[in-house]
C-alpha positions in Angstrom: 81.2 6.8 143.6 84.5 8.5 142.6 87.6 6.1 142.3 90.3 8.7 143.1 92.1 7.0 145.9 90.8 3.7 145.3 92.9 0.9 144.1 92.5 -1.9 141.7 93.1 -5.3 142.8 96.4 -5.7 141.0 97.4 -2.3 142.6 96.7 -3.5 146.1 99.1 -6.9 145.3 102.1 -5.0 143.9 101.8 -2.8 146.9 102.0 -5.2 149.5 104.2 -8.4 147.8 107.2 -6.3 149.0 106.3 -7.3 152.9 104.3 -10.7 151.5 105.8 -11.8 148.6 103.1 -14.9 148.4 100.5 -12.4 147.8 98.5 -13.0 144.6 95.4 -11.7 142.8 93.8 -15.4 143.6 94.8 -14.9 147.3 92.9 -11.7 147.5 90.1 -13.1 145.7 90.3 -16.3 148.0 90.4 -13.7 151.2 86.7 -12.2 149.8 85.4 -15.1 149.0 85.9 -16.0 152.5 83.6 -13.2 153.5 86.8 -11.2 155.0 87.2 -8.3 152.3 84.3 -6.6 150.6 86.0 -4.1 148.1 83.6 -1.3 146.4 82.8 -2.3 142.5 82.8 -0.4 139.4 79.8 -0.5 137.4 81.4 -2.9 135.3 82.2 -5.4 137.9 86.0 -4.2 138.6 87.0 -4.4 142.8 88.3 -1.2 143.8 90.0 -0.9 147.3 89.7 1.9 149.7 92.8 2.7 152.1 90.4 1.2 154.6 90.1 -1.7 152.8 94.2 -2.4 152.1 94.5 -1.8 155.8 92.4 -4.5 156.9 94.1 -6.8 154.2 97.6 -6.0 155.7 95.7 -7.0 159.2 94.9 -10.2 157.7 97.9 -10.9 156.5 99.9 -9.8 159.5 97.5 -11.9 161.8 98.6 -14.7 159.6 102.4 -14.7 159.2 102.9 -13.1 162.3 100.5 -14.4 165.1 99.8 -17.8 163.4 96.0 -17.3 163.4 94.1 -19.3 161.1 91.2 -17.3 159.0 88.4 -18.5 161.4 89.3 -16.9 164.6 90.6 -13.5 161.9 87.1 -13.4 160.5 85.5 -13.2 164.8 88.3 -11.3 165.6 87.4 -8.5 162.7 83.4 -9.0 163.0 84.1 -8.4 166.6 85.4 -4.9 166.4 82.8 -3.9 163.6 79.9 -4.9 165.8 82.0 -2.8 168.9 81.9 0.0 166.1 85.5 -0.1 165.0 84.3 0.4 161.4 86.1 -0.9 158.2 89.7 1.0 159.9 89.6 -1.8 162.4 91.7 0.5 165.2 92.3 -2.2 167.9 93.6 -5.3 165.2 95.7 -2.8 163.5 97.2 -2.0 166.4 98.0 -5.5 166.9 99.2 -5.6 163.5 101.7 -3.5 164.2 102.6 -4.6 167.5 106.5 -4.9 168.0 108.5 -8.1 165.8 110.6 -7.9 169.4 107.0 -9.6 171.0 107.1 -12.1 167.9 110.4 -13.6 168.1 109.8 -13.8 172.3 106.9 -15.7 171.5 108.6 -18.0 168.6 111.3 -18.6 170.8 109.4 -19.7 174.0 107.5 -22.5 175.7 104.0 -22.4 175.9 101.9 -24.2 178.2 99.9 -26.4 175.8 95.8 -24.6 177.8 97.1 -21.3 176.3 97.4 -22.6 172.8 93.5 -21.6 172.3 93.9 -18.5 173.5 97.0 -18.0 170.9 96.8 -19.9 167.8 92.5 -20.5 168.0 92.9 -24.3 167.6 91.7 -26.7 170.3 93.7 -28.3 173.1 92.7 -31.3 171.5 93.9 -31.0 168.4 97.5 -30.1 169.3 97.5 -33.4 171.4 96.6 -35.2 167.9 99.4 -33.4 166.0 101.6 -34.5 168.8 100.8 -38.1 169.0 100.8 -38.6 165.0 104.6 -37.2 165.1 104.1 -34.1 163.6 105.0 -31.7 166.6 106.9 -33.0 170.2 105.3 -31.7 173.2 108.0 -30.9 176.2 107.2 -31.5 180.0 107.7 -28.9 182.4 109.5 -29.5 185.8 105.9 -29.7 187.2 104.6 -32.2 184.3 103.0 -29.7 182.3 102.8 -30.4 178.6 104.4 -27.1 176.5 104.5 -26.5 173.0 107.6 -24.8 171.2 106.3 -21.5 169.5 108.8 -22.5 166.8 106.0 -25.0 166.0 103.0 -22.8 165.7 103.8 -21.9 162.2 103.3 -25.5 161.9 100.3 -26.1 164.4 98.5 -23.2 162.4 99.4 -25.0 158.8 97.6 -28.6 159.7 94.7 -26.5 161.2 94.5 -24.9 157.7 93.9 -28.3 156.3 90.8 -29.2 158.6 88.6 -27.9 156.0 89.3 -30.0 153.4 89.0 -33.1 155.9 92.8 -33.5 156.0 93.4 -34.7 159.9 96.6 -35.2 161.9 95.9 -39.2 160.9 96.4 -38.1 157.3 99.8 -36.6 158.1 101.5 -39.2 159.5 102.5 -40.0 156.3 104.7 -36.7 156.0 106.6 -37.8 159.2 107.4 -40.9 157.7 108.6 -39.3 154.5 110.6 -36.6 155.9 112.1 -39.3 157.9 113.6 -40.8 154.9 114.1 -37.5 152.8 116.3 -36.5 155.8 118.7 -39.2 155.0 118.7 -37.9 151.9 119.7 -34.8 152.2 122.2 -35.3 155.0 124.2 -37.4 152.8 123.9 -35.7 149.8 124.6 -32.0 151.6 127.8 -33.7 153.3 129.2 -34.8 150.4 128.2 -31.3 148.6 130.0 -29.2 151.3 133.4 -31.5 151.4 133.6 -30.5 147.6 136.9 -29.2 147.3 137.9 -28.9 151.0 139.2 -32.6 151.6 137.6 -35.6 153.4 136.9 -33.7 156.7 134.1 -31.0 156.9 135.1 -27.6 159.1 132.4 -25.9 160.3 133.8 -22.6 159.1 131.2 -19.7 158.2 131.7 -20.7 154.6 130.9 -23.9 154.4 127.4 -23.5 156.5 126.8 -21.0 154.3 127.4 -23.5 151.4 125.7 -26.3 153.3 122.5 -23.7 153.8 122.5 -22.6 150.1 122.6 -25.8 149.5 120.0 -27.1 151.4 117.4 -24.3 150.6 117.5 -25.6 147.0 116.7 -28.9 147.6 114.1 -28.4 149.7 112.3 -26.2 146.8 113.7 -28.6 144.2 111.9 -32.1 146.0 109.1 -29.8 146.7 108.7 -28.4 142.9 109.0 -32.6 142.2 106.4 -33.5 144.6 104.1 -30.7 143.6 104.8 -31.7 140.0 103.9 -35.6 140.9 100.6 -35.0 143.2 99.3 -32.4 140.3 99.8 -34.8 137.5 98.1 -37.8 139.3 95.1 -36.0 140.7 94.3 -34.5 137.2 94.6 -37.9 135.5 92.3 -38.9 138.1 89.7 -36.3 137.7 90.1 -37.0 133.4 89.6 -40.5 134.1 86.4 -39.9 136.3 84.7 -37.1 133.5 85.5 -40.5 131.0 
């Protein structure tokens, strides 16, 4: 097999971080591990990616971010169209792939009626009912008492379905409500007294200061979650030390 036009792995993440800047090598590897990517390999072991190949990964990747679909229904979706002959170029999902951003932000921005979650997110009607009574989403009513979902919460829907696997249900998450509940104080008061820095006892709402109160806030949020990541890590590795003792 010649590798002219084939790239390696770390190729194939530099070329697509600029659009998915979470990508990483373990990612990929994660992706083939999960049966969805099957890269060509040197004689020595190395993964080489065929054009084919790096457009199926931007499909997967798309299908994510874009259209909230968790890996299960990605896999069917792309096992579908290679039984209906589509090949490795996958024509019809990369044509959803690069359906318009207009649809996306229609879709974020709308309620749905909670019977066509299924058909758009691939999780159970069930499920979002669970998320919904543990506090994690709020369901809305329709003038004719149907129960809708805000497509603003699918990014979220799609997150606790990712957890499923590792036997993390909405029961487990309750306790996220809770704690956002008080880290909301939190932040309120600390980000009000942040913003009336300088600029009296009164806060304007001027452009300035929400752009100083959303600076602001975007670096807490990653500085609690860099402590809470910090915390969790440290306890659950003294944990498994203590069980290898």
């Amino acid at each position: 097999m010649t590798e002219a036009g084939y790239l390696t792995i770390g190729k194939v993440v530099k070329k697509l971080q600029g659009r998915y800047p979470d990508l990483s090598v373990s990612k990929v590897r994660f992706l083939e591990d999960e049966g969805l990517l099957t890269p060509s390999r040197t004689p020595g072991g190395y993964r080489l990616y065929s054009q084919n190949d790096v457009k199926r990964l931007e499909s997967i990747l798309y299908l994510q971010k874009n259209r909230f679909m968790p890996l299960s229904v990605i896999k069917e979706e792309l096992e579908r169209e290679t039984s209906q002959g589509g090949g490795a170029s996958m024509p019809s999902v990369e044509n959803v792939a690069l359906a318009s951003a207009i649809d996306d932000e229609e879709t974020r921005n709308k309620l749905h009626p909670i019977d066509r979650v299924p058909e758009l997110l691939g999780v159970e009607v069930s499920f979002v009912r669970q998320l919904s009574e543990a506090g994690i989403i709020r369901l809305r009513r329709s003038p004719h008492g149907r129960d809708l979902v805000d497509g603003k919460d699918f990014p979220l829907i799609r997150t606790c379905d990712g957890l499923r696997v590792y036997g993390i249900g909405p029961k487990n998450l309750r306790q996220y409500v809770m704690a956002s509940n008080r880290e909301s104080s939190m932040f309120e008061q600390a980000l009000q007294v942040y913003v009336r820095k300088g600029g009296g006892v009164a806060m304007e709402h001027t452009d300035e200061t929400r752009q100083r109160f959303e600076t602001a806030f975007a670096e807490m949020l990653a500085l609690t979650g860099q402590i809470r990541t910090e915390l969790i890590t440290r306890t659950i590795r003294q944990s498994f030390k203590e069980m290898g003792e």
